[in-house]
C-alpha positions as a Markdown table, in Angstrom:
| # | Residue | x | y | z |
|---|---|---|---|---|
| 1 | Unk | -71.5 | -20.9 | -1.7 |
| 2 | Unk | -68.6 | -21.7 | 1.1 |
| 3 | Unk | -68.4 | -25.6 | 2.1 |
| 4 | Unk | -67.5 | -26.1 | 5.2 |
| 5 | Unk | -65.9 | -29.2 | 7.0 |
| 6 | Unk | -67.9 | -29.3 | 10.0 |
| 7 | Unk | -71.6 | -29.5 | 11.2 |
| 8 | Unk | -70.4 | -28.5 | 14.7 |
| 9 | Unk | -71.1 | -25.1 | 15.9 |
| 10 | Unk | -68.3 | -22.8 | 17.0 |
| 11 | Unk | -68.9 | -20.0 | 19.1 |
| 12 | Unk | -65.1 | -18.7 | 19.4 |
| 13 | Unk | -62.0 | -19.2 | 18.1 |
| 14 | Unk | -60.7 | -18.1 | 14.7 |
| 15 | Unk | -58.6 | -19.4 | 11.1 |
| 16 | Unk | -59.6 | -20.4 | 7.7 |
| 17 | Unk | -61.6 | -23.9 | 7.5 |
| 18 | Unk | -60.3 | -26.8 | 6.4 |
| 19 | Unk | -61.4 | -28.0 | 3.0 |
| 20 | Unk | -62.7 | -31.7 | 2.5 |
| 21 | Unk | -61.9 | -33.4 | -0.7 |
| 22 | Unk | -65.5 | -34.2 | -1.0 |
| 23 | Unk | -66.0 | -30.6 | -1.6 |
| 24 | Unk | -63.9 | -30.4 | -4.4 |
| 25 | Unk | -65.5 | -31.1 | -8.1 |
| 26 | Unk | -64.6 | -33.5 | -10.3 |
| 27 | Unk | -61.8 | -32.8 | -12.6 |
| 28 | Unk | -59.4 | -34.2 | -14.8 |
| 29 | Unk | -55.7 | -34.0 | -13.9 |
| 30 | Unk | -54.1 | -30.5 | -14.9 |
| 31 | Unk | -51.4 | -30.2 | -17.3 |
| 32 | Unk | -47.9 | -29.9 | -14.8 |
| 33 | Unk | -47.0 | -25.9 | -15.8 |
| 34 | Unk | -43.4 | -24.5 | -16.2 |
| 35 | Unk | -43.6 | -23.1 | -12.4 |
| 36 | Unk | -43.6 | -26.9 | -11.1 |
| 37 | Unk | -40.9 | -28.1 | -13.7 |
| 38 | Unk | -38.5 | -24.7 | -12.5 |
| 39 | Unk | -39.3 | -26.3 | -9.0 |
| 40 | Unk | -38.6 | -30.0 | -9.5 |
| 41 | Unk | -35.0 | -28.3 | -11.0 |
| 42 | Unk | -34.5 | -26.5 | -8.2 |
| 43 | Unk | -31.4 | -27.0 | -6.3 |
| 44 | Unk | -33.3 | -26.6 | -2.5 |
| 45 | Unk | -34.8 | -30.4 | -1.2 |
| 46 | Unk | -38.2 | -30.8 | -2.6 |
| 47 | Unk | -40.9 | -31.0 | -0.9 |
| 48 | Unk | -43.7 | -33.1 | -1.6 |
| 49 | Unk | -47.9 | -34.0 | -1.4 |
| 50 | Unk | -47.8 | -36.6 | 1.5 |
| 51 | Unk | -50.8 | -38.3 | -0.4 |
| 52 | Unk | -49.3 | -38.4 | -4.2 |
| 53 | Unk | -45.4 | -37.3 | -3.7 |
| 54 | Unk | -46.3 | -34.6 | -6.6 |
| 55 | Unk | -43.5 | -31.8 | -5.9 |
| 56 | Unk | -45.3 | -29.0 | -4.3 |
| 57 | Unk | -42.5 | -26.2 | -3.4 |
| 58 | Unk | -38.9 | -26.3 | -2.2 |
| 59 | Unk | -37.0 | -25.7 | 1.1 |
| 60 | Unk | -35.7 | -22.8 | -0.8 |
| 61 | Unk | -38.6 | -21.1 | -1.3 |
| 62 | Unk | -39.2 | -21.2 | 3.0 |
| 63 | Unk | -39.9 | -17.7 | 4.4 |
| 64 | Unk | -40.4 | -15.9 | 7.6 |
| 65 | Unk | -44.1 | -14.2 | 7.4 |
| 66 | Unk | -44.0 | -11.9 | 11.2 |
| 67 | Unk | -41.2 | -13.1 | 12.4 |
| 68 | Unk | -41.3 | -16.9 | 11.9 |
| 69 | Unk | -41.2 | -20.2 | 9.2 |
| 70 | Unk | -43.5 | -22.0 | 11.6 |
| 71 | Unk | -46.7 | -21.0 | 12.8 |
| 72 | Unk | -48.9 | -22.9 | 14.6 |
| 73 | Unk | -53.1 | -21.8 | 14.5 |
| 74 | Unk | -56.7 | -23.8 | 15.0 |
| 75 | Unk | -60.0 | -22.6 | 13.5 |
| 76 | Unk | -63.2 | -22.7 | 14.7 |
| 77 | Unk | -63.9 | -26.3 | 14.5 |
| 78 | Unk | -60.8 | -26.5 | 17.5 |
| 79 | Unk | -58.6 | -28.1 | 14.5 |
| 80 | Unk | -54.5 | -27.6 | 15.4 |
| 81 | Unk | -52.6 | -26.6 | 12.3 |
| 82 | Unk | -48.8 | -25.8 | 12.3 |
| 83 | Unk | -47.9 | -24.2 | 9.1 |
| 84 | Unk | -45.1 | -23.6 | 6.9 |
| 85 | Unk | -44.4 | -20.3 | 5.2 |
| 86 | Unk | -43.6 | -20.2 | 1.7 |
| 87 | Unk | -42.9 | -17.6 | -0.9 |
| 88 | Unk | -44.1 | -19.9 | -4.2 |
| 89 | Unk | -45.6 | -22.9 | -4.2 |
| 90 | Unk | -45.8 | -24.1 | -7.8 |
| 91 | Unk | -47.2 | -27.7 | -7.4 |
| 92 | Unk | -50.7 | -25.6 | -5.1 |
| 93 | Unk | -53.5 | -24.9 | -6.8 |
| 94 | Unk | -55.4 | -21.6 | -5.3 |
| 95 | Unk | -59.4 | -22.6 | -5.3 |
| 96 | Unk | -62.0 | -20.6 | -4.0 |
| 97 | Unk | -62.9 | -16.5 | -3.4 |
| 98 | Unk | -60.7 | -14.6 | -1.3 |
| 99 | Unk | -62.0 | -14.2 | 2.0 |
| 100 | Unk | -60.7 | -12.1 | 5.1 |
| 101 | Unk | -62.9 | -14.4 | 7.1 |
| 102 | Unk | -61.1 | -16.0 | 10.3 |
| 103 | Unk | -57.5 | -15.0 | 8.9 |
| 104 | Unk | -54.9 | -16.2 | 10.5 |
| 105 | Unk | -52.7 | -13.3 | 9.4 |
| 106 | Unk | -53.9 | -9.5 | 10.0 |
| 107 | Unk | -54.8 | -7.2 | 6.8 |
| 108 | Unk | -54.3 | -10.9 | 5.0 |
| 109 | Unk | -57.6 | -13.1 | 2.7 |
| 110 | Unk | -57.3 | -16.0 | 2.1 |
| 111 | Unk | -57.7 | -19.4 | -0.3 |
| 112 | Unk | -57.2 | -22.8 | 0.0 |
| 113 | Unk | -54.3 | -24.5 | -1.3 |
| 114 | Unk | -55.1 | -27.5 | -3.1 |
| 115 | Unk | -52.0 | -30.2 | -4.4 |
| 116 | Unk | -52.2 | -29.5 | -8.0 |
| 117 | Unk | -52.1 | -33.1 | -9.0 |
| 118 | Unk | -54.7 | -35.0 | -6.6 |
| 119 | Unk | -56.2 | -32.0 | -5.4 |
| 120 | Unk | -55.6 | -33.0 | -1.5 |
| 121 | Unk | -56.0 | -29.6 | 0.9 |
| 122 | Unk | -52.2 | -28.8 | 1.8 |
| 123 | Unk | -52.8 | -25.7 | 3.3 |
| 124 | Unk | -54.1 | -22.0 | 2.5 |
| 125 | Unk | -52.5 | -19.1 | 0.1 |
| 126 | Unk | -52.3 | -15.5 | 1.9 |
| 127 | Unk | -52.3 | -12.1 | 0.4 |
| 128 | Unk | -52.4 | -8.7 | 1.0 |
| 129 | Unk | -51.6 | -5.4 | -0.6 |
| 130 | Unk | -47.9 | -6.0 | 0.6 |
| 131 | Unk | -47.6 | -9.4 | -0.9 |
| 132 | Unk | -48.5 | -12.9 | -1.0 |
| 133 | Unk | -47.3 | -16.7 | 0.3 |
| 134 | Unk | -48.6 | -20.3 | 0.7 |
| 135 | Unk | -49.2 | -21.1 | 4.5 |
| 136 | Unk | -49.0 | -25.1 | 4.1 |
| 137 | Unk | -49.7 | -27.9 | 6.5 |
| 138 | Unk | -46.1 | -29.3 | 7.7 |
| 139 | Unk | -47.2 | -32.5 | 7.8 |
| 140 | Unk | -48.7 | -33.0 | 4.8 |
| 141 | Unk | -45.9 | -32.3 | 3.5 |
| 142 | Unk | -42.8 | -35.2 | 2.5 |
């Protein structure tokens, strides 16, 4: 069953939905995993949840998916997103079925990328046959 954010019907326009924290079940806080203590000792600026400050990636784990860092998209609800590339995001937690659905980036599915702490939607995880990244919302990210 997909939840989506909006009642509103939307004839045109495409990109992943955004996910409501609503949605979300209840669960207890997970246990903070090797990748996220690697990241916090990473030597690039961290960057964090704008809701809890939990470290979510690093400025050194940016990268340019089709040419660019930045991307800027809206889905079918007319929602404007400008989106951050990166290659790991060890503080995200990926929730939800892959779906090719409204992707943003060609030959791409999608996920949603939760903040693995208070489980606020930061943004979406990509992958393909080619690879994979975390396109997250720049400002909700610190």
């Amino acid at each position: 069953m997909r939840l989506w954010p909006t009642t509103k019907t939307v004839s045109s326009n495409t990109g992943p939905f955004l996910l409501k924290k609503e949605h979300l079940p209840h669960t207890q806080k997970p246990p903070e995993n090797k990748e996220v203590q690697e990241a916090r000792e990473d030597a690039g600026k961290p960057l964090r949840c704008y809701q809890c400050l939990a470290v979510i990636t690093t400025e050194k784990q940016a990268i340019s998916v089709n040419g660019s860092h930045l991307h800027t998209f809206f889905n079918p609800a007319g929602i404007v997103f400008e989106l951050r590339c990166f290659r790991k995001a060890p503080g995200c937690l990926v929730q939800g079925s892959p779906t090719s659905e409204f992707s943003w980036f060609s030959g791409h599915t999608w996920q949603y990328s939760l903040c693995n702490t208070c489980l606020t939607h930061l943004g979406w995880f990509f992958q393909s046959s080619s690879g994979s990244f975390h396109g997250l919302i720049n400002n909700h990210l610190n």
